[in-house]
C-alpha positions, 0 to 999 in steps of 0.5 A, a space after each residue: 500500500 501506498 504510505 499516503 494513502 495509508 496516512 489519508 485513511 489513518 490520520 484521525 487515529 494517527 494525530 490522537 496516538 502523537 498526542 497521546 505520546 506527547 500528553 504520556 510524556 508531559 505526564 512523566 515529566 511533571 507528574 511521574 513517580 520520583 522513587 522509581 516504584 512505579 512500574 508505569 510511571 517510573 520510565 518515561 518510554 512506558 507513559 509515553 509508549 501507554 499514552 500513545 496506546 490510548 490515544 491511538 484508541 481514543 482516535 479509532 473511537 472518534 473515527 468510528 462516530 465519524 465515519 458512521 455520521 457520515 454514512 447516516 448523512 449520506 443516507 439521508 439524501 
């Protein structure tokens, strides 16, 4: 596949996972576990790896409304 095409068809979900991955490590950095105890807090490659899991969910969700929005409006016409 063509990477962009790849990009067209992903970038709702591309854009939340680089901010997930940036919000991971803003987390780490200014909240994170300072005793190093933490199992996800403690490195800032896991906050960062974790925000960017959850962004990237969070943006396939958004893209599901919006794709299903889109059919229930070109339906209506």
């Amino acid at each position: 596949m063509d990477i962009k095409r790849i990009f067209k068809s992903n970038r709702i979900q591309i854009i939340f996972l680089l901010a997930g991955a940036i919000c991971g490590f803003i987390y780490w950095r200014f909240v994170g576990c300072t005793s190093g105890t933490c199992a996800i807090k403690s490195v800032w490659y896991w906050t960062t790896l974790w925000g960017a899991a959850m962004g990237y969910l969070v943006g396939d969700f958004v893209n599901d409304i919006i794709l299903k929005r889109k059919k229930e409006g070109e339906g209506s016409k």
